[in-house]
C-alpha positions as CSV (number, residue, x, y, z in Angstrom):
1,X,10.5,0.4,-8.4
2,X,8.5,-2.8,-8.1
3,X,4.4,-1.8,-7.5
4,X,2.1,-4.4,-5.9
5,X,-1.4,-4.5,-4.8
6,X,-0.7,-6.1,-1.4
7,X,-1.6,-3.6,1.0
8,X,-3.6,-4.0,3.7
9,X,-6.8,-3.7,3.1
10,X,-7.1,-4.1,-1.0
11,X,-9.1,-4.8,-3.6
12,X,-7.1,-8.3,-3.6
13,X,-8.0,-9.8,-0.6
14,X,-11.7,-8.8,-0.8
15,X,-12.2,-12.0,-3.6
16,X,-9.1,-13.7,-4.4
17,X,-10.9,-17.0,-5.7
18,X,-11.8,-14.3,-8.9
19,X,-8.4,-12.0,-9.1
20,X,-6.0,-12.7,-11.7
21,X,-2.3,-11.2,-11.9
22,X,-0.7,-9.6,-14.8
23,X,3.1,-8.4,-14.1
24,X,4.5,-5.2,-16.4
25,X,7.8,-4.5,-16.1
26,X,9.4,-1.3,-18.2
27,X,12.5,-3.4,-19.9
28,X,13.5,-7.4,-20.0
29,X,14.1,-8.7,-16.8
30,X,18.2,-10.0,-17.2
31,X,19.5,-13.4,-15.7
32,X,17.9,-14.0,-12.1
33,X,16.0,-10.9,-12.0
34,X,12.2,-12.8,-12.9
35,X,12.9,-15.0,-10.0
36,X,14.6,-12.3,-7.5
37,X,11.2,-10.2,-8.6
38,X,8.6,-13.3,-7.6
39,X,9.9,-13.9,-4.9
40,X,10.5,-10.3,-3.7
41,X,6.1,-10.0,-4.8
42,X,5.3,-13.6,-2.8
43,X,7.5,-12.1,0.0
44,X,4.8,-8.6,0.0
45,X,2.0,-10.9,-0.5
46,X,2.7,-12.5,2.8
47,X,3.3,-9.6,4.6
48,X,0.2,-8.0,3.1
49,X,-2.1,-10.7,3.6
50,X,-1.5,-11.1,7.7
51,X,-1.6,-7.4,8.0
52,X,-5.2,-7.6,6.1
53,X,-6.6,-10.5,8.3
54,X,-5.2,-8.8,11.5
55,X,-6.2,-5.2,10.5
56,X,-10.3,-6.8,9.9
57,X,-10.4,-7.9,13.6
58,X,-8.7,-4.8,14.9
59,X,-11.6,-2.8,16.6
60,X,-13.5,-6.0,17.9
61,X,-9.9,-7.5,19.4
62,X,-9.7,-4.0,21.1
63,X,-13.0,-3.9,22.5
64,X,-12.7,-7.8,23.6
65,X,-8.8,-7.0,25.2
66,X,-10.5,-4.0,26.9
67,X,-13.7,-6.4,28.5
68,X,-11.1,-9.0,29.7
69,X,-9.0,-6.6,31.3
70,X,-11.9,-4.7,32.7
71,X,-13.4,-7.9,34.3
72,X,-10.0,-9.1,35.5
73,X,-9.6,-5.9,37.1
74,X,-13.1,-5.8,38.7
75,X,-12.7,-9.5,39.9
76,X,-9.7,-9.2,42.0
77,X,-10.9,-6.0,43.1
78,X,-13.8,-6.5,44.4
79,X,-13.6,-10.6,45.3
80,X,-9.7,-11.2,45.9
81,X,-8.3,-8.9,48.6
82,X,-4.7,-7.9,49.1
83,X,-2.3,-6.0,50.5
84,X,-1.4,-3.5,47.5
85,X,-4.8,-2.1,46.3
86,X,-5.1,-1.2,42.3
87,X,-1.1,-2.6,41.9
88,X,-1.8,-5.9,41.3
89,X,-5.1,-5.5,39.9
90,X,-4.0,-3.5,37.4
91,X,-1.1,-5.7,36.6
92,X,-3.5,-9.2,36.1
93,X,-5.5,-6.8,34.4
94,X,-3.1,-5.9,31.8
95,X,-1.7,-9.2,31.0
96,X,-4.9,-10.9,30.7
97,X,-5.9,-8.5,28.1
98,X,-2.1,-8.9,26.4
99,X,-2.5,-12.9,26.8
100,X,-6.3,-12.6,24.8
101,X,-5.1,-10.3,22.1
102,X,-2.3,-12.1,21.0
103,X,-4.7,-15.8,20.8
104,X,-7.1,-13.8,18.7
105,X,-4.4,-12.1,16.2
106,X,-2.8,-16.1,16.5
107,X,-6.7,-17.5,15.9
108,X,-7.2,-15.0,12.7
109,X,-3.8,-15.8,11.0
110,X,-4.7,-19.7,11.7
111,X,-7.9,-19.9,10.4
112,X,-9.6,-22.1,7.7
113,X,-10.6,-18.6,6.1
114,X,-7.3,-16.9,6.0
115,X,-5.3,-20.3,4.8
116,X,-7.8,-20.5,1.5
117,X,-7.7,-16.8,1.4
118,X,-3.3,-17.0,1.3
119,X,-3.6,-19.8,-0.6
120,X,-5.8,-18.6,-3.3
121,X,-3.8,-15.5,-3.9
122,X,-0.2,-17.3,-3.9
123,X,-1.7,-19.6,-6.5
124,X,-2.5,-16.6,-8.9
125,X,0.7,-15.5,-8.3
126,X,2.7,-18.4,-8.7
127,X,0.7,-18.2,-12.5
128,X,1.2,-14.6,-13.3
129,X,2.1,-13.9,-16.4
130,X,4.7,-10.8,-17.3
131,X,5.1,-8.4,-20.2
132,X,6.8,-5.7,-21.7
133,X,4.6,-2.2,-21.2
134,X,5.1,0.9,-22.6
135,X,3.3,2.8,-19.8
136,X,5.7,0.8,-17.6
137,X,8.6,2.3,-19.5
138,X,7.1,5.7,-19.6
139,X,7.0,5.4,-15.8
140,X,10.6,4.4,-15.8
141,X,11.8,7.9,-17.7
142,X,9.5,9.8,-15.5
143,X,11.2,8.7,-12.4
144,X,14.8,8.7,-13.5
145,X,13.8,12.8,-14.7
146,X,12.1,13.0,-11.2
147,X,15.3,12.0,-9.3
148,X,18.2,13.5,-11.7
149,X,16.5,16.7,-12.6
150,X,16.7,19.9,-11.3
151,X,13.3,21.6,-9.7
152,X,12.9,24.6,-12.3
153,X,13.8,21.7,-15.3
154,X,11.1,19.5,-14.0
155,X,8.4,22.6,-13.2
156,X,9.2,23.3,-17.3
157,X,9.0,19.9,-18.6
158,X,5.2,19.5,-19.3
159,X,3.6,16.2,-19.1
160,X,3.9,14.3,-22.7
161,X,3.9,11.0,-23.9
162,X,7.5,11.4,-24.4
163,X,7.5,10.4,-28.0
164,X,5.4,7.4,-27.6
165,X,1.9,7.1,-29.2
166,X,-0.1,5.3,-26.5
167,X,-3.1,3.2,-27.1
168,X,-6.1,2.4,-25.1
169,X,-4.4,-0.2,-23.2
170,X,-1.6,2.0,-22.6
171,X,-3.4,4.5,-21.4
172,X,-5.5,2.6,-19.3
173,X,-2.7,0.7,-18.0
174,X,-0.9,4.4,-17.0
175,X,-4.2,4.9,-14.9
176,X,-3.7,2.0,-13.4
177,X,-0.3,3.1,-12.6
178,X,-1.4,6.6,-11.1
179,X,-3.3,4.5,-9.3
180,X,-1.0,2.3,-7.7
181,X,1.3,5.7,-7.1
182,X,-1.2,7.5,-5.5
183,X,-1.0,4.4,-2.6
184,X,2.0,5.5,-1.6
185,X,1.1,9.3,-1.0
186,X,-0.3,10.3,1.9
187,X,-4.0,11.7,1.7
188,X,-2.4,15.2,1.9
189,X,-0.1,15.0,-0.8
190,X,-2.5,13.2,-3.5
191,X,-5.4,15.3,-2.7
192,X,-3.0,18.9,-2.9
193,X,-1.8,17.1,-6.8
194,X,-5.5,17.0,-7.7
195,X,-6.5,20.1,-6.7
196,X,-3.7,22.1,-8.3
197,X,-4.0,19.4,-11.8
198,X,-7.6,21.0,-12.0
199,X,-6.2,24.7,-12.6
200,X,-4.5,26.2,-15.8
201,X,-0.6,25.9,-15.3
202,X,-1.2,24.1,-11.9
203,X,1.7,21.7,-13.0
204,X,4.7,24.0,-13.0
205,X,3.3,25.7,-9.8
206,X,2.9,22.2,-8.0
207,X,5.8,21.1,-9.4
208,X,8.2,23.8,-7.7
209,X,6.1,23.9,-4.0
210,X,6.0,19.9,-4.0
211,X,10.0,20.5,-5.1
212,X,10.7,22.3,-2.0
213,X,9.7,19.6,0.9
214,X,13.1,17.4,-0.8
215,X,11.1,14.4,0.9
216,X,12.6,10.8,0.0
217,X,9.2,10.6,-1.5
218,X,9.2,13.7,-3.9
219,X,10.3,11.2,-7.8
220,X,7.2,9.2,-6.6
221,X,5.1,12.5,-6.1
222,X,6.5,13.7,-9.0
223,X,5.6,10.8,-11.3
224,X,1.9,10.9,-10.0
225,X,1.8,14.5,-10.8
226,X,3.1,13.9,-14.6
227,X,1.0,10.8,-15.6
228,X,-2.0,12.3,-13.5
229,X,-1.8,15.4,-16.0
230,X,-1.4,13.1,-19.1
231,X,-4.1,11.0,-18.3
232,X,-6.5,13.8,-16.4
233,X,-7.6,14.1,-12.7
234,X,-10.9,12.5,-13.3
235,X,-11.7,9.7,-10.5
């Protein structure tokens, strides 16, 4: 599993002159894999980026898409005549509005604002530094028991450090992970985790109902619910 902060609307994108990246990664990366990983992370960081500057000028292109067609429509409605009323008003209407929301989603990814915005984060990037991490390997063990096990095993396994004696940094960098699985939950999901954390023996119990949906996204909801529990359901 390879977990980035390029989504839409992230921390990341908010300052990127100021962010710095630091890569974990749960055991050494073997011949080509370092390179296969950058580029896979450069590849999200595009993607993530234009769906950012596009997903800021959303409601406003909407609004402005809806005032061109609305003014097409009114124009040749009121001052062109022809024989096919509301047709082919309707029709100008619509790809007026089309034709300006596609220049403004082409004017946002072309800006002088979004090229030093890319730019910035693809040169932190490009100078990322990666390292061996415990809680990265703990995460590693907690998904390969989230996909092999069975749902009664994994209801009876109780959140541990699984031998390891974590420090600070581990700990906070397994928050940071929780984190970064909770972005892949829906609201539902992560909210339902925290509420059941919060009671005595709520792991099991959540455990065997979360068990039962046999979603493709039940090892990552299962990993959330063990290193939430180790770390607590604060935040």
């Amino acid at each position: 599993m390879l977990l980035h902060p390029f989504r839409a609307g992230g921390e990341v994108f908010r300052a990127p002159e100021r962010i710095v990246f630091e890569g974990r990664y749960a055991s050494e990366p073997g011949p080509g894999e370092a390179e296969s990983v950058r580029k896979t992370l450069h590849s999200e960081l595009e993607r993530g980026v234009r769906k950012d500057a596009l997903d800021r000028g959303f409601y406003p292109r909407l609004l402005l898409s809806a005032a061109v067609f609305l003014v097409l429509y009114l124009f040749f409605s009121i001052v062109v005549r022809d024989p096919v009323p509301l047709v082919d008003e309707f029709l100008i209407g619509g790809l007026g509005a089309f034709a300006f929301w596609f220049a403004r989603e082409r004017h946002a990814l072309s800006s002088e604002a979004f090229a030093r915005r890319a730019a910035a984060l693809r040169s932190a990037l490009d100078s990322a530094l990666f390292r061996p991490s415990r809680a990265a390997r703990y995460l590693e063990e907690v998904l390969q028991d989230a996909e092999t096990l069975d749902p009664e095993r994994l209801a009876a396994y109780p959140a541990s450090t699984g031998g390891m004696d974590f420090s600070e940094e581990d700990r906070r960098e397994l928050t940071e992970l929780s984190g970064a699985l909770e972005a892949r939950l829906t609201a539902v999901d992560a909210e339902e985790a925290r509420m059941f954390l919060s009671v005595e023996d709520g792991l099991p119990r959540l455990v065997r109902r979360m068990s039962g949906k046999r979603s493709a996204d039940l090892p990552i909801l299962i990993s959330y619910i063990r290193i939430k529990a180790l770390c607590g359901v604060e935040g």
